[in-house]
DOLUMMI-967085 format. One line per 8 residues: number of its first residue (from 1); their letters; for each residue y, x, z of C-alpha. Coordinates in nm, 2 decimals, always signed. Last residue first. Layout:
N
NUM) A) Y X Z | ... .
END
This chain:
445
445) XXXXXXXX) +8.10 +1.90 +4.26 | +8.30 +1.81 +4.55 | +8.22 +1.97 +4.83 | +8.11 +1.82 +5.18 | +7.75 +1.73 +5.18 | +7.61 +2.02 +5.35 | +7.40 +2.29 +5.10 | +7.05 +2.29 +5.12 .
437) XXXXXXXX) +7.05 +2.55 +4.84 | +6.80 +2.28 +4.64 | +7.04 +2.02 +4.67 | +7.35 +2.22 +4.56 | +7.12 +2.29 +4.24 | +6.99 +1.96 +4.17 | +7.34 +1.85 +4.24 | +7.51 +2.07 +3.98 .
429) XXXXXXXX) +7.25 +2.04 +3.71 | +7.28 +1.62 +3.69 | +7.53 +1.66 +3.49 | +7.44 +1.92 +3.22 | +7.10 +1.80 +3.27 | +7.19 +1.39 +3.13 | +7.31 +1.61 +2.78 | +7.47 +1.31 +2.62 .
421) XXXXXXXX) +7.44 +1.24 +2.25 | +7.21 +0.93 +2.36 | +7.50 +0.78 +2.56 | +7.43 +0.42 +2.61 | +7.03 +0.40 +2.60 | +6.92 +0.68 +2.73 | +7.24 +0.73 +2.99 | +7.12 +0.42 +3.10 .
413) XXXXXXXX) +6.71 +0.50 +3.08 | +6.83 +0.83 +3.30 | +6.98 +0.67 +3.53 | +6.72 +0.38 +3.57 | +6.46 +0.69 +3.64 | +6.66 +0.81 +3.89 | +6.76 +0.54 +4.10 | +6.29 +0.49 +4.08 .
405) XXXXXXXX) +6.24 +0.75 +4.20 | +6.47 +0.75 +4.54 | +6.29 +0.40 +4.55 | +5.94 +0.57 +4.59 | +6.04 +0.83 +4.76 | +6.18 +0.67 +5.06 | +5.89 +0.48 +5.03 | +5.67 +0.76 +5.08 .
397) XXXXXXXX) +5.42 +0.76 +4.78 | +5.03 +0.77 +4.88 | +4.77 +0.98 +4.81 | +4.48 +1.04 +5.05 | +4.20 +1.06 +4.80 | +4.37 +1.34 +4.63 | +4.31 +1.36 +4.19 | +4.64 +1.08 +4.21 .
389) XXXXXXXX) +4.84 +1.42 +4.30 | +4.84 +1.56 +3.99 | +4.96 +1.26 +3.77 | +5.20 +1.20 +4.05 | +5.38 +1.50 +4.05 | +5.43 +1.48 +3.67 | +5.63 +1.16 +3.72 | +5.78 +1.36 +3.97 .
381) XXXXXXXX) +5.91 +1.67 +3.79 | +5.96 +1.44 +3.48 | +6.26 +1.20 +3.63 | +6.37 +1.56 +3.86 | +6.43 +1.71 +3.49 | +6.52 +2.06 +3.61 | +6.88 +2.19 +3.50 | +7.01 +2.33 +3.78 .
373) XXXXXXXX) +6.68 +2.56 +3.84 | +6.80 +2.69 +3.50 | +7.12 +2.82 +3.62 | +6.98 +2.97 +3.90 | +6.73 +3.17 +3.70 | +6.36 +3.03 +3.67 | +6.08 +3.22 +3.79 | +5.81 +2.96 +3.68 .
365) XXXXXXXX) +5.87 +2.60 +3.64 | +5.80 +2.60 +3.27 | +5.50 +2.79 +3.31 | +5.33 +2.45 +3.51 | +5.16 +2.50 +3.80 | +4.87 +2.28 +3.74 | +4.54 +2.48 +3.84 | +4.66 +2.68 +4.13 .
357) XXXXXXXX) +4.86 +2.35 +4.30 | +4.54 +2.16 +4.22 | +4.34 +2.41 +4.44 | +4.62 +2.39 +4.71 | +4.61 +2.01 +4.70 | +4.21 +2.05 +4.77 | +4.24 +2.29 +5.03 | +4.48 +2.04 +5.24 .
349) XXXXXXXX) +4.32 +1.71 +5.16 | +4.25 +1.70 +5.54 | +4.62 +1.71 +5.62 | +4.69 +1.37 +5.45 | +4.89 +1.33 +5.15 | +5.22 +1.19 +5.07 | +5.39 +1.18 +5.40 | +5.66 +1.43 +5.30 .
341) XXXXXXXX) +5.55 +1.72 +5.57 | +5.20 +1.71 +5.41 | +5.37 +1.72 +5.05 | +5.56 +2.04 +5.16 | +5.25 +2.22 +5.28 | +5.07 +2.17 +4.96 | +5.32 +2.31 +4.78 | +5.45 +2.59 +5.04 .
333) XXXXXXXX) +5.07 +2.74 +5.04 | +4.97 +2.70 +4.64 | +5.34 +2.88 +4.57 | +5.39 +2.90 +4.22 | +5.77 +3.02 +4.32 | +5.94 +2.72 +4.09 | +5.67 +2.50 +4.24 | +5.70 +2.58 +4.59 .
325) XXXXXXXX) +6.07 +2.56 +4.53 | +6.03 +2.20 +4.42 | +5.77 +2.13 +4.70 | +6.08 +2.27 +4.98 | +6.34 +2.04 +4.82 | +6.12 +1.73 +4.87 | +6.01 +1.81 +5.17 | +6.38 +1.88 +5.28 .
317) XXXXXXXX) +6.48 +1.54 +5.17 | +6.21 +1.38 +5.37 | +6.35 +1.53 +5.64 | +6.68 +1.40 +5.63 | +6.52 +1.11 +5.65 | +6.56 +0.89 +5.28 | +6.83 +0.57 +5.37 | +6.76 +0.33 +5.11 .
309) XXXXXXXX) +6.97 -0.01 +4.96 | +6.88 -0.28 +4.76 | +7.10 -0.50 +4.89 | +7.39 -0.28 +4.77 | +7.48 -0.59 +4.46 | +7.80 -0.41 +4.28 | +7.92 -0.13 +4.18 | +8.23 -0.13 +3.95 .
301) XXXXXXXX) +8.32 +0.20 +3.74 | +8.67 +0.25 +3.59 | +8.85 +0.18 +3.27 | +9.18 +0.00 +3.36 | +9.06 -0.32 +3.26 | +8.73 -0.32 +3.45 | +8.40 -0.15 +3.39 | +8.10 -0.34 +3.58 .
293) XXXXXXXX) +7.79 -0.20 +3.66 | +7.51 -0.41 +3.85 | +7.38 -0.59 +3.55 | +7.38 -0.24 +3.38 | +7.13 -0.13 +3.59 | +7.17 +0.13 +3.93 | +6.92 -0.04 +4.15 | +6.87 +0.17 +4.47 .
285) XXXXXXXX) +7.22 +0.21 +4.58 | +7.20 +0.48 +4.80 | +7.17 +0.70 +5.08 | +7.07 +1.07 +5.16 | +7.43 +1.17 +5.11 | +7.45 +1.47 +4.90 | +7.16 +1.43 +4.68 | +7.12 +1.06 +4.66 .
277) XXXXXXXX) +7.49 +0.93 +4.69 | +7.67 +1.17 +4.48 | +7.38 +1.14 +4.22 | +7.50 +0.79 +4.23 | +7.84 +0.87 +4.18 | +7.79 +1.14 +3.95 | +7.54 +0.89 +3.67 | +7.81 +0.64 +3.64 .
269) XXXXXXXX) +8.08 +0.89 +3.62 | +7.87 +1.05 +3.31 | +7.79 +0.72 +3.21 | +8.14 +0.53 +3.13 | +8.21 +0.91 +2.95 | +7.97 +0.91 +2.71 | +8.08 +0.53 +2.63 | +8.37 +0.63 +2.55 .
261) XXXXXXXX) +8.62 +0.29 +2.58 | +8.88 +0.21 +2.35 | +8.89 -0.17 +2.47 | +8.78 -0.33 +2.16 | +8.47 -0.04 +2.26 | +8.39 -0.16 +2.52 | +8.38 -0.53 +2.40 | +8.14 -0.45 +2.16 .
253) XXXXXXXX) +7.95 -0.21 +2.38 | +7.85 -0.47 +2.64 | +7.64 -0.20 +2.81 | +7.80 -0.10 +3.08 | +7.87 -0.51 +3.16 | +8.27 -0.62 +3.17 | +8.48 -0.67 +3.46 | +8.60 -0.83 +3.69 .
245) XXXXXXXX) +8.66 -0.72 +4.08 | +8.61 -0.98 +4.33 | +8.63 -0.90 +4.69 | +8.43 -0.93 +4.87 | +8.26 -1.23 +5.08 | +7.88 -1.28 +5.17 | +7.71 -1.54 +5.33 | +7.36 -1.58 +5.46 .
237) XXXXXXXX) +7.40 -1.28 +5.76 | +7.77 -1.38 +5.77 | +8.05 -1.27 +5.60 | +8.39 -1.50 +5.62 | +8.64 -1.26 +5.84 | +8.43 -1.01 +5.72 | +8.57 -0.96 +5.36 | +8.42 -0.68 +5.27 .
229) XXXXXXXX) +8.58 -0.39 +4.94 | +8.46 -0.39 +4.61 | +8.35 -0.04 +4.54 | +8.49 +0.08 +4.27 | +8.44 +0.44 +4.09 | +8.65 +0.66 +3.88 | +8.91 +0.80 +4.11 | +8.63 +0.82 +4.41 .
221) XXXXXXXX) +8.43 +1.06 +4.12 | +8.68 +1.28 +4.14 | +8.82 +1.27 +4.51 | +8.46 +1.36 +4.62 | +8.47 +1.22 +4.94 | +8.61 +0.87 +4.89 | +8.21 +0.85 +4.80 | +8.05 +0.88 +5.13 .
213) XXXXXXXX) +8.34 +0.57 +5.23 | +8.24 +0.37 +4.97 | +7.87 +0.44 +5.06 | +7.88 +0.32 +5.42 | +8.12 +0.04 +5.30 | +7.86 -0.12 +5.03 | +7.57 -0.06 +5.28 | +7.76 -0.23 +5.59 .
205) XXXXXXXX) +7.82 -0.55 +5.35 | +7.44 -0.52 +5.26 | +7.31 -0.54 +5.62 | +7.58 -0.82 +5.70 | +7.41 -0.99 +5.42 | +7.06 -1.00 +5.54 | +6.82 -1.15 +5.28 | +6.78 -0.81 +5.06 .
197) XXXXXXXX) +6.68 -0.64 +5.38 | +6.40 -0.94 +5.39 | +6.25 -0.84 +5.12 | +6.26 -0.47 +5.12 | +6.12 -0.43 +5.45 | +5.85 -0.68 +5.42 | +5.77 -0.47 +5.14 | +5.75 -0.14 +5.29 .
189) XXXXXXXX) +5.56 -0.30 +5.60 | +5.32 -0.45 +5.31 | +5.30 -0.04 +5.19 | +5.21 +0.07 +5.52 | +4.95 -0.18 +5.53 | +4.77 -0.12 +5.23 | +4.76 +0.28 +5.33 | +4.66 +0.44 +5.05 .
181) XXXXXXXX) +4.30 +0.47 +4.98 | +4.23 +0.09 +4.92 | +3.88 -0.04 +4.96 | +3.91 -0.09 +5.38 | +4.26 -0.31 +5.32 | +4.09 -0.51 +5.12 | +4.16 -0.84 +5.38 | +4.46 -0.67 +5.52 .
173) XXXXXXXX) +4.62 -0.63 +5.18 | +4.56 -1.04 +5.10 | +4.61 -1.15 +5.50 | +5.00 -0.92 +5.46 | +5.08 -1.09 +5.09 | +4.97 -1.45 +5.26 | +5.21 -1.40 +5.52 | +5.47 -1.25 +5.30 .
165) XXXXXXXX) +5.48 -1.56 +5.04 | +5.51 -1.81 +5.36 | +5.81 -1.62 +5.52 | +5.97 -1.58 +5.15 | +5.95 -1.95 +5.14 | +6.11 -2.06 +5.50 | +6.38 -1.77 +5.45 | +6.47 -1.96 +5.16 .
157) XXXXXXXX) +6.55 -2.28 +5.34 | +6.93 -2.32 +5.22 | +6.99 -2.04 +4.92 | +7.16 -1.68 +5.03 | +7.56 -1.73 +4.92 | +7.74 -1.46 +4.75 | +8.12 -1.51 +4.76 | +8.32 -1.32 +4.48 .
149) XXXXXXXX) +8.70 -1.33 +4.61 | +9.05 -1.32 +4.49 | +9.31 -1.34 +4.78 | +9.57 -1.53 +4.85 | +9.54 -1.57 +5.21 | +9.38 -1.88 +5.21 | +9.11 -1.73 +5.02 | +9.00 -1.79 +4.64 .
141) XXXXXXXX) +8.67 -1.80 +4.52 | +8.43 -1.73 +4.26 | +8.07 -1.80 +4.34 | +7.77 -1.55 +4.38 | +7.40 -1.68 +4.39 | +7.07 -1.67 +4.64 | +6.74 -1.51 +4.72 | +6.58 -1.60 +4.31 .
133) XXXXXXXX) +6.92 -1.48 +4.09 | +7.24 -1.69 +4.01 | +7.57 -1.51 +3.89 | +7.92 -1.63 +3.86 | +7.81 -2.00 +3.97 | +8.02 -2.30 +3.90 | +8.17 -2.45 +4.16 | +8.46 -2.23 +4.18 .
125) XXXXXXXX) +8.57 -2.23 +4.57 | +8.96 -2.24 +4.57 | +9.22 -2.23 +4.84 | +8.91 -2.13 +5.11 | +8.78 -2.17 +5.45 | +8.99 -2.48 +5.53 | +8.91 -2.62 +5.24 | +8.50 -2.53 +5.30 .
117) XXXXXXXX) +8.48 -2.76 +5.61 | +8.45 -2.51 +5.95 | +8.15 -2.31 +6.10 | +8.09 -1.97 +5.84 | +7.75 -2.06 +5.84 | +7.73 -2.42 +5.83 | +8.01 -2.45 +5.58 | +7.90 -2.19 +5.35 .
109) XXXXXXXX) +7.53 -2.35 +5.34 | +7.68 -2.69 +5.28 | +7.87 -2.55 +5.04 | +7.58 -2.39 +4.88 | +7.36 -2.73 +4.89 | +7.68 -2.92 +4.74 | +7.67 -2.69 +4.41 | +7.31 -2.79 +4.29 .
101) XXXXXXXX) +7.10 -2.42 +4.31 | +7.16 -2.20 +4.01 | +6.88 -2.20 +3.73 | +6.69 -1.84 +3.77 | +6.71 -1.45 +3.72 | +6.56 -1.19 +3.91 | +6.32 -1.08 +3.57 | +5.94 -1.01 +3.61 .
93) XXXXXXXX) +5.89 -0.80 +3.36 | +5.85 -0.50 +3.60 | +5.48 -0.66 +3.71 | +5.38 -0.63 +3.33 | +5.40 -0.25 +3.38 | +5.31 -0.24 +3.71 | +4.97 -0.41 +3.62 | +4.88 -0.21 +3.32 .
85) XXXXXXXX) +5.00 +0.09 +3.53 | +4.72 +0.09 +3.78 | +4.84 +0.04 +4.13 | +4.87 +0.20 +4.47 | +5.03 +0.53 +4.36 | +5.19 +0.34 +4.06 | +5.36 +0.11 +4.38 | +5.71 +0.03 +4.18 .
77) XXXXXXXX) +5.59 -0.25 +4.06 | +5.54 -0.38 +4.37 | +5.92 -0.40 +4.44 | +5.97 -0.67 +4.12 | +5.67 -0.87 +4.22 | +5.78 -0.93 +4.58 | +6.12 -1.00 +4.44 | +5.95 -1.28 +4.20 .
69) XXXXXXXX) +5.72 -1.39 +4.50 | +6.01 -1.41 +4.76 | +6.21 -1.69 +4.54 | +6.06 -1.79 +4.23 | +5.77 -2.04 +4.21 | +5.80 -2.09 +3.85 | +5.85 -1.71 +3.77 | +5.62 -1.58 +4.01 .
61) XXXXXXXX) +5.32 -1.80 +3.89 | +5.38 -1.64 +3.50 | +5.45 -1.31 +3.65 | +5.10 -1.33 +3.87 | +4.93 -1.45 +3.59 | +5.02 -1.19 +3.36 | +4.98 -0.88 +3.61 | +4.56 -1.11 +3.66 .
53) XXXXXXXX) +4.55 -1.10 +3.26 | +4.66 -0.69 +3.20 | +4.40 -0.62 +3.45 | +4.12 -0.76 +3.34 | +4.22 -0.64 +2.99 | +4.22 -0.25 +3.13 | +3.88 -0.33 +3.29 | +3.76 -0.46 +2.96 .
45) XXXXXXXX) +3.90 -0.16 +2.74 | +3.73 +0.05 +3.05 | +3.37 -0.11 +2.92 | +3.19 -0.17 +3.25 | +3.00 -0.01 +3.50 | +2.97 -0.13 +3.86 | +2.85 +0.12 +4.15 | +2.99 +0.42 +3.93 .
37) XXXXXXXX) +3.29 +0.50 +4.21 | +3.57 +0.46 +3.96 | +3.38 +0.12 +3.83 | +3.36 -0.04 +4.23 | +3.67 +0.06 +4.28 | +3.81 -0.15 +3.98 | +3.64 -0.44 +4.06 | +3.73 -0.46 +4.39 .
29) XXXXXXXX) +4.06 -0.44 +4.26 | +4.08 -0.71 +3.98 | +3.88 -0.97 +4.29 | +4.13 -0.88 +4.55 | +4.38 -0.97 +4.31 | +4.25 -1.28 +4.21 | +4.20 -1.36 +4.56 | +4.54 -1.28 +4.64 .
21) XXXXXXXX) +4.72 -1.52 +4.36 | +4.51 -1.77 +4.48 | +4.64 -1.72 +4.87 | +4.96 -1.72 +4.69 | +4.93 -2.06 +4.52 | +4.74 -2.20 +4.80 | +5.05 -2.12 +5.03 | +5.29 -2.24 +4.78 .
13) XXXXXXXX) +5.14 -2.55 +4.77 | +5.14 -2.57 +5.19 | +5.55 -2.46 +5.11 | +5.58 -2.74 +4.89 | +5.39 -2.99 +5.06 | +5.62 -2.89 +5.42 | +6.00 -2.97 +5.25 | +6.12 -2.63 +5.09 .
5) XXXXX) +6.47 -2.61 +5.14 | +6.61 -2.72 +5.48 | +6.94 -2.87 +5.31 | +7.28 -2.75 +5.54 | +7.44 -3.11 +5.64 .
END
């Protein structure tokens, strides 16, 4: 029999634990919009260390209580337009690892979902874990038809402790909703979103075909690239089958380089085939780190793990492409216009995103040639967005945005950190420019 998980103590512990957690965060925040509005002065260093103690608290809690509160923790970080960086920064410590769970609760799990005794559902079921992280873990398996398998099973009764970690996460934001200038709300839906998108296996399985087959269009990069096919014969909404593809980590350089890999080149087809997927499809695989890339014997990419996944609206995308012209033209009108159609301010902040516009067009930007339109940095483009756009009461990051961001920033800290010689311009250039033309996703670059 399936374990429940969490028996009713723990989850009324973890209840206090998070409705804790949410005080102390109501508390950090009141206090620090109660300073920027000069009700409540005190010395910023202070402020800053007030922070910096309620981020640590919540990654120490996180950490033992795992589950939904270390994802919760993980997406959060990625709010900068809702919070201060000395709590993002210590949010993104937070690391999605933890012990695996006893092997007879994921068979169990298996059994109950998939309906039949694990033998008859498998030659082999390794009962060691490949990989274990705070929703559930990935096993090595065998099928009866021969095949070699990765099987990633959701934990028994996590659903139970995610539901109890977003209730009090929804009362916290509703309860301060009324001091916040984004939307609190909004961003909980984002949340919820996240979380339990990352619980529902079928969703990921679709995700992991959907951008396999927006790949196979660029014969180049499809040549390069893996996507481990679905096995949906034994894929359920808590279980998981594909097919296994070893491999070692991007990064393991030593045993990279026994194999006579370039690293230079490892990235570059890295870095087309998610540019592939966030320029010319409008869909992705939002966490592009080394865990997540495999290279296998014959020297190609692996992807793996699509539950982090985003569609951005197509018109999103075309706000996006309209502010960067804006800003190439130094065009106050389009600018402020653009950021209106992308959700990120309101229309009654109008005049005052113009006047920032005016004041913070950056030369760089200014009357560029084709070529050098190409080679924007889209990482500092909207990092610098931000900085401006935190001076408009109304700001608030589309979530679409937000994760498209944040694929983009982990490219560029892999190509950082593997491939330092490598110009990251030279190939991101091509999609930045086929973007910006709002050409249809059908060539190859």
């Amino acid at each position: 029999m399936v374990s429940q998980g969490p028996s009713l103590g723990a989850l009324l512990q973890r209840s206090l634990v998070s409705l804790d957690l949410i005080v102390r965060a109501a508390l950090v925040y009141l206090r620090v919009v109660l300073h920027n509005r000069g009700i409540w002065r005190v010395d910023p260093a202070h402020l800053v260390e007030i922070q910096h103690r309620f981020a640590r608290r919540f990654v120490r809690v996180a950490t033992r209580f795992k589950g939904g509160l270390i994802k919760l923790g993980q997406v959060a970080s990625l709010r900068i337009d809702v919070m201060p960086p000395e709590v993002t920064e210590e949010l993104a410590k937070l690391q999605d690892r933890v012990d695996p769970h006893p092997y007879q609760e994921i068979v169990a799990q298996v059994e109950a979902e998939l309906g039949a005794p694990i033998d008859e559902l498998f030659e082999h079921f390794c009962a060691t874990a490949l990989a274990s992280a705070s929703l559930g873990q990935v096993h090595r398996a065998r099928t009866r038809g021969g095949q070699e398998v990765a099987v990633k099973v959701l934990y028994p009764g996590i659903e139970r402790s995610v539901a109890v970690d977003l209730a009090m996460t929804k009362l916290g934001l509703w309860l301060f909703n009324f001091l916040a200038v984004a939307d609190l709300m909004q961003v909980y839906g984002e949340l919820r979103e996240a979380l339990l998108g990352e619980m529902d296996y079928v969703r990921e399985g679709k995700a992991a075909e959907e951008v396999a087959s927006n790949l196979s269009r660029d014969p180049e990069v499809a040549a390069r690239v893996v996507i481990p096919s679905i096995c949906w014969e034994t894929t359920t909404r808590r279980v998981l089958t594909m097919e296994f593809r070893g491999g070692v980590r991007i990064n393991d350089r030593e045993a990279l380089a026994a194999q006579g890999r370039d690293l230079n080149t490892l990235v570059v087809w890295t870095s087309r085939a998610f540019l592939h997927m966030m320029f010319r499809d409008g869909f992705f695989h939002c966490d592009p780190h080394p865990g997540n890339l495999l290279v296998d014997s014959e020297g190609r990419i692996v992807i793996v793990d699509f539950g982090m996944n985003k569609r951005v609206a197509a018109e999103l995308r075309a706000a996006i492409r309209k502010n960067v012209i804006a800003s190439v033209q130094r065009d106050p009108e389009l600018y402020a216009a653009s950021l209106v159609d992308a959700g990120v301010v309101r229309e009654c902040d109008l005049p005052a995103v113009k006047e920032i516009a005016k004041l913070s067009f950056d030369p760089e930007y200014f009357n560029l040639t084709p070529k050098e339109v190409a080679n924007l940095d889209f990482g500092e483009y909207f990092a610098r967005m931000r900085t401006q756009m935190k001076r408009i009461r109304s700001f608030q990051l589309p979530d679409g945005l937000v994760m498209w961001s944040r694929a983009f920033s982990l490219l560029y800290a892999l190509a950082t950190e593997l491939a330092p010689g490598l110009r990251p311009l030279d190939v991101i250039g091509p999609y930045v420019l086929e973007f910006l033309q709002g050409e249809p996703a059908t060539r190859s670059a």
